[in-house]
C-alpha positions in Angstrom: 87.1 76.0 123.0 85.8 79.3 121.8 82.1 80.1 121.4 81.9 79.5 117.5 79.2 82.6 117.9 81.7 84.8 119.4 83.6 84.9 116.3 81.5 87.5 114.1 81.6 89.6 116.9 85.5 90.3 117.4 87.5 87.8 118.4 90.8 88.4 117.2 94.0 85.6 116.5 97.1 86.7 116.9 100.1 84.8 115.8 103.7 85.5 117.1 106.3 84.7 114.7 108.9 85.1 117.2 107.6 83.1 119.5 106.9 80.3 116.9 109.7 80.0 115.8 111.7 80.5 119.0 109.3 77.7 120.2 110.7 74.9 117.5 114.5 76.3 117.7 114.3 75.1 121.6 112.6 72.2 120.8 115.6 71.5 118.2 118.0 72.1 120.7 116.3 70.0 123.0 116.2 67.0 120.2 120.1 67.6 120.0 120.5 66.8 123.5 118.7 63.9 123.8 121.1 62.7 121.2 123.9 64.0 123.4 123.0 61.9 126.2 122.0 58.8 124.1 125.4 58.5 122.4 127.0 59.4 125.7 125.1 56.5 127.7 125.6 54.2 125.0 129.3 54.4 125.0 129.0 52.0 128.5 126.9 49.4 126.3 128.6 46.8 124.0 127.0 44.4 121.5 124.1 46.3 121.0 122.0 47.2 117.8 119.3 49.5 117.0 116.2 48.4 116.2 113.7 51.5 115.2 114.1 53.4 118.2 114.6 50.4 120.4 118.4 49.3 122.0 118.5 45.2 121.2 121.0 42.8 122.9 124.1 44.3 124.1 125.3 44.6 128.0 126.3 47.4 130.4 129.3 47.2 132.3 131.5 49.6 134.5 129.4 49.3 138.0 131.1 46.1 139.0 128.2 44.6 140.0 126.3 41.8 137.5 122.5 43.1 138.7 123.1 47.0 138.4 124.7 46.5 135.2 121.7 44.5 134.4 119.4 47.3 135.7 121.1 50.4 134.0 120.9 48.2 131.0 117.4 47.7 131.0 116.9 51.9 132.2 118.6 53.0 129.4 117.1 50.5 126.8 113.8 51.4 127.7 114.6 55.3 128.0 116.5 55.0 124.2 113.2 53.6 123.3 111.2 56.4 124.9 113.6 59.0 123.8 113.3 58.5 120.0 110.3 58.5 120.4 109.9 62.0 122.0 112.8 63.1 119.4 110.5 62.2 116.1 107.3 63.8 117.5 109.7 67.1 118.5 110.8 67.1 115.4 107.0 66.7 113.8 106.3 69.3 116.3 108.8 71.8 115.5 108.4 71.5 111.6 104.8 72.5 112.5 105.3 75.3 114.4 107.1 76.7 111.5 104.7 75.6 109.1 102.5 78.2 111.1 104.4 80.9 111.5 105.5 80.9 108.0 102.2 80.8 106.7 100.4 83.6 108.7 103.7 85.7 108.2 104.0 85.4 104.7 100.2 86.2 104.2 100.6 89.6 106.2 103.8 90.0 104.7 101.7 89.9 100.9 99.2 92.4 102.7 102.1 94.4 103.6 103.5 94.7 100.3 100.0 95.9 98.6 99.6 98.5 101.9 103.3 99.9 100.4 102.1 100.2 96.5 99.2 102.0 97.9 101.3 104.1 100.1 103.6 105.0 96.9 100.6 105.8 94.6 99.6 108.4 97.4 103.0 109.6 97.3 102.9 109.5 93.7 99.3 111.3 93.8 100.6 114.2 95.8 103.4 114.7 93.0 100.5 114.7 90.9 98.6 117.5 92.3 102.1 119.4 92.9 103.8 119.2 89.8 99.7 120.3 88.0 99.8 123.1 90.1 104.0 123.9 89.1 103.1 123.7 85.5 99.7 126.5 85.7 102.1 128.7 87.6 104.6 128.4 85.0 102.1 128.7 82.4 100.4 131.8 84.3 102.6 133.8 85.8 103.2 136.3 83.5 99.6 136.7 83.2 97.5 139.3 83.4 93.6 140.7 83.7 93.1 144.3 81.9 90.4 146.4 82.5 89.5 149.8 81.8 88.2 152.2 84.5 87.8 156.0 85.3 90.1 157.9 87.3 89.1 160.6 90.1 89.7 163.4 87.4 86.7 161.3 84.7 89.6 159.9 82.3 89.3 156.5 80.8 92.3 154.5 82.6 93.4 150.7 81.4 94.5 148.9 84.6 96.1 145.5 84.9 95.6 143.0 87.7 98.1 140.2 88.0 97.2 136.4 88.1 99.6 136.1 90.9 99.8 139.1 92.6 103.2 140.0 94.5 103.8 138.5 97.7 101.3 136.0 97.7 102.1 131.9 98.0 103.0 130.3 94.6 103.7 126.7 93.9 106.8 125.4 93.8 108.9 122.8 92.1 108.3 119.5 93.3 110.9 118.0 91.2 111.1 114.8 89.5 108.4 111.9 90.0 108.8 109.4 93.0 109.7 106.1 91.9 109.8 104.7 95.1 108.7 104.2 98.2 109.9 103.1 101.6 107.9 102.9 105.1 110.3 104.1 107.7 111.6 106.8 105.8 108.9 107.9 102.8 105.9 108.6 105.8 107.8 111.8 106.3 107.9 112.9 102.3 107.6 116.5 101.9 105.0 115.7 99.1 102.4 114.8 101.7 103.2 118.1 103.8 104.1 116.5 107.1 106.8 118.7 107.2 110.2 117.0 109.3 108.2 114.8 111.3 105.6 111.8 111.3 101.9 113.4 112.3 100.5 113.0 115.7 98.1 110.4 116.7 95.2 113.1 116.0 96.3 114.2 112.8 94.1 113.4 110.2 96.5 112.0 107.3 97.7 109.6 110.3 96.1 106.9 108.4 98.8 107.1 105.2 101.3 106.6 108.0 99.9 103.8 110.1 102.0 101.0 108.5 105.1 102.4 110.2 104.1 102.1 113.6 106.9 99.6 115.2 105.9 96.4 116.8 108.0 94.1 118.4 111.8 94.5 118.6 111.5 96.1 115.3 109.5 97.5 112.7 108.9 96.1 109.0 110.9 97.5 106.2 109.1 97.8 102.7 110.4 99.1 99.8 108.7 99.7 96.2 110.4 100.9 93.5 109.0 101.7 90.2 108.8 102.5 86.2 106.9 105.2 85.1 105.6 106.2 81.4 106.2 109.9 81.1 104.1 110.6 78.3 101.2 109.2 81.2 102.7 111.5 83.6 102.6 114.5 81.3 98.9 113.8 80.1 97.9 113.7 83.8 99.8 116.5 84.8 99.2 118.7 81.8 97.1 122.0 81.2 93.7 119.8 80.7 94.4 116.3 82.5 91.6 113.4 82.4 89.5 113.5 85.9 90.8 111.1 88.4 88.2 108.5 87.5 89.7 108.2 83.5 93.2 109.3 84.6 95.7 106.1 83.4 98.3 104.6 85.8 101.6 105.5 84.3 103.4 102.5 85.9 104.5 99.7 83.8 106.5 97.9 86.7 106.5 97.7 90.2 109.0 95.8 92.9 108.1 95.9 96.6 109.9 93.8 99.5 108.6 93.4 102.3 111.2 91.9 105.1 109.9 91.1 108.8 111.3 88.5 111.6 113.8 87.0 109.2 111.1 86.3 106.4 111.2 88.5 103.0 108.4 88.5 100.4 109.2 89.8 96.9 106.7 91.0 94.4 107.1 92.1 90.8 104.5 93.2 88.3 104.4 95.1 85.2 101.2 96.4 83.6 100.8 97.5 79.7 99.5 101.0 79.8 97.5 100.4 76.7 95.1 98.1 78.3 95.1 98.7 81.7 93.9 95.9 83.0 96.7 93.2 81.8 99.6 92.3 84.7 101.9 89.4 85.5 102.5 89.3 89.0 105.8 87.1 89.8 105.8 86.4 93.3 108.4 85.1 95.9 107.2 84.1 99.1 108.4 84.1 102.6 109.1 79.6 102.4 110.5 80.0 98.7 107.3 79.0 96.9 107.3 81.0 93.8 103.6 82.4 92.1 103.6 83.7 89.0 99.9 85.8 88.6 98.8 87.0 85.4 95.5 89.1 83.6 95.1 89.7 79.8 91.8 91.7 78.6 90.4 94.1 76.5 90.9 97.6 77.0 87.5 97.9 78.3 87.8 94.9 80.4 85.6 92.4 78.7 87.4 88.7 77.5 89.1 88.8 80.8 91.2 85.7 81.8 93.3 85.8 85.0 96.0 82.4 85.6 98.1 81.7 88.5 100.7 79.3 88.9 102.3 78.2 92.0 105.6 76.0 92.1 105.9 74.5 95.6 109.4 74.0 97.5 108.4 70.4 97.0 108.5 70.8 93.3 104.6 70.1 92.8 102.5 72.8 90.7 98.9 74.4 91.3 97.4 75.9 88.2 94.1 77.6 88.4 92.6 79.9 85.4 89.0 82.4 85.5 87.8 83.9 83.0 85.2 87.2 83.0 85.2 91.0 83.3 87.8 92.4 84.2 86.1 95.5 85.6 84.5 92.9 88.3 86.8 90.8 89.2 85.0 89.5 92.4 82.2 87.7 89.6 84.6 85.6 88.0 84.5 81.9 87.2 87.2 79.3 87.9 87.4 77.2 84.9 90.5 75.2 86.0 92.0 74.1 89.3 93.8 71.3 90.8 90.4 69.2 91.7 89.0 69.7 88.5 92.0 67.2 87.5 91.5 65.0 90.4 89.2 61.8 90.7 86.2 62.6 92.8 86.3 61.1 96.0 82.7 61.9 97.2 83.9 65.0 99.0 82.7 67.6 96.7 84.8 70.0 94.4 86.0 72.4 97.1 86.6 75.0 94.4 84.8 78.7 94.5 85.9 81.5 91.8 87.8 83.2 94.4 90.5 80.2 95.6 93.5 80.5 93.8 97.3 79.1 94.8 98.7 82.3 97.1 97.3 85.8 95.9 95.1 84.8 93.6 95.6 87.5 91.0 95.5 91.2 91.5 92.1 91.7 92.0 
C-alpha cells in the first residue's frame, strides 16, 4: 500500500484504457469457454438438473465401467459447481474493469474537450489580432504625414512621408473567422505562425500544441466547431476595440467531440452574448449518461443560479442547483442535491458547493 504521505508529493495514477478493457474482453472470452466445456461435458450426463450453479441427480455413462462413471460424475458435478461460480465473479469482475476504464476515460475525455475550446479561442484570438491589424492597414494605407522643410537653396519645401512606406511588411488578409477547430490538423494553423510544421520541443508556443502529442497506438481526435456573432467580431476587431479584459465572446454555440480508445464525449453549449455569463451545457458522455449544465445571471454576474441534471443509463436522475455570483463561481452554495432529498442515515450530508453530477457547470 502506498505511503498516504507520499501522495502530495507526486505520485502519479495512471489508468490504461486499453488494457482495461482488453483485461474484461479476455475474461469474457474466458466465461464463454467455461460454458463451452460445461455444455460439452454435460452432454455424457443424463437425468440431471440445475440447481443454482450446482449439477443434481443425473448419471455419467460412456466409460463402461460403473465406478469411473461414478467418479467423472461426481468431477464434473463438483467442477459445474466451481465453474459458475468463477463465471459470475468474472463476469462481476469484468463489468468492473469497465466501470473503471470508462470513468477515468470519460473524465479526461471532458478535460480534453475544454483543452480544444481553449485551443480554438487561441486560434480565434490570433484572427483577432490579424484581421485588427488588416483593417488599420486598410484604413491607413493611403495615408500620409506632411511637413514643411527648407531645401539646400533656403526655399520652403512641403514633404510627405508615407504611413507605410514602400517595401516594407504590411498585414495581410487573414480571411474569414475560424469556426473550428481540430487537434491533429489546426496545431499547424497559419494564424499562430508555425508556418508548415508543428514547433520543436524548444519552441516557446509548444505549449498551444501539447494536446497533439500521440500516445498509445493513436492519438485523440477533437473537433470544435462553432457560431459566431459578427457584430462581436466587428466591435473587437474594429478601429477602437474594447481592451481584452472588457472585450465580449462572440460565440453563441460551441460543439466539441472528443473520441479516444473507442469512447466519444460530446459537448454542446450556447451562451447569450447579452449577458455573458448565461450557458446550457448539454452533455453526452463516454457510457451514454446524458448532463444537461446550465447558468442564468445578470449581466454583471450577480442573482447567479447554476443547475445540472444528469440522466443515468439506468434511467435514475441527479439534480443539483447553486446559487451566487457568477463572477466567483468557486464561492457558490449548493442549495439542492440528491442527499438533501434523502433520509439521514447518520453519515452526514456529504454535499460541498463544488459536487455536482459530471461537470458541474462551466465554471
Amino acid at each position: 500500500m502506498a505511503d498516504p504521505g507520499k501522495l502530495a508529493s507526486g505520485i502519479k495514477i495512471q489508468i490504461n484504457y486499453t488494457q482495461l478493457k482488453a483485461a474484461a474482453d479476455n475474461m469474457d472470452v474466458l466465461r464463454k469457454n467455461l460454458d463451452s466445456q460445461l455444455s460439452a461435458w454435460k452432454s455424457g450426463i443424463t437425468g440431471s438438473q440445475m440447481v443454482g450453479n450446482s449439477m443434481q441427480l443425473g448419471t455419467f455413462s460412456g466409460s463402461g465401467h460403473d465406478k469411473l462413471d461414478h467418479s467423472l460424475y461426481k468431477f464434473y458435478d463438483n467442477f459445474t459447481s466451481i465453474a459458475g461460480d468463477a463465471k459470475t465473479k468474472l463476469e462481476k469482475l469484468a463489468q468492473t474493469f469497465r466501470t473503471v476504464a470508462l470513468q477515468f476515460l470519460d473524465n479526461d475525455l471532458g478535460l480534453a474537450s475544454s483543452i480544444n475550446y481553449q485551443s480554438y479561442q487561441y486560434l480565434l484570438s490570433a484572427w483577432n489580432s490579424k484581421e485588427a491589424a488588416w483593417k488599420h492597414y486598410q484604413a491607413t494605407k493611403n495615408e500620409e504625414t506632411t511637413f514643411q522643410t527648407y531645401d539646400e537653396h533656403g526655399n520652403l519645401v512641403t514633404q510627405h512621408i508615407p504611413m507605410w512606406a514602400p517595401g516594407s511588411p504590411t498585414p495581410t488578409d487573414p480571411g474569414a473567422a475560424p469556426t473550428s477547430y481540430n487537434n491533429l490538423k489546426d496545431v499547424t494553423n497559419p494564424l499562430f505562425g508555425f508556418g508548415n510544421t508543428a514547433p520543436g520541443p524548444n519552441d516557446p508556443k509548444l505549449l498551444v500544441a501539447t494536446d497533439v502529442q500521440k500516445f498509445g497506438a493513436g492519438a485523440a481526435s477533437m473537433t470544435t466547431t462553432v457560431h459566431l456573432d459578427q457584430s462581436v467580431l466587428d466591435t473587437n476587431t474594429g478601429p477602437n476595440p474594447p481592451d481584452s479584459a472588457h472585450q465580449q465572446s462572440p460565440v453563441t454555440q460551441s460543439d466539441t467531440s472528443v473520441t479516444y480508445d473507442g469512447g466519444t464525449y460530446t459537448e454542446s453549449t450556447t451562451y447569450e452574448v447579452a449577458k455573458p455569463y448565461n450557458y446550457t451545457t448539454h452533455i453526452t458522455h463516454a457510457d451514454g449518461t446524458t448532463e444537461t449544465a446550465t447558468c442564468t445571471a445578470n449581466a454583471d454576474g450577480s442573482s447567479a443560479v447554476w443547475t445540472d441534471v444528469t440522466k443515468h443509463t439506468d434511467g435514475s436522475v441527479d439534480t443539483y442547483k447553486w446559487t451566487g455570483n457568477a463572477k466567483s463561481p468557486g464561492d457558490r452554495t449548493l442549495v439542492d442535491s440528491p442527499s438533501m432529498h434523502t433520509k439521514d442515515t447518520g453519515g452526514g450530508n456529504g454535499d460541498t458547493g463544488s459536487g455536482g453530477g459530471g461537470r458541474g457547470g462551466r465554471i
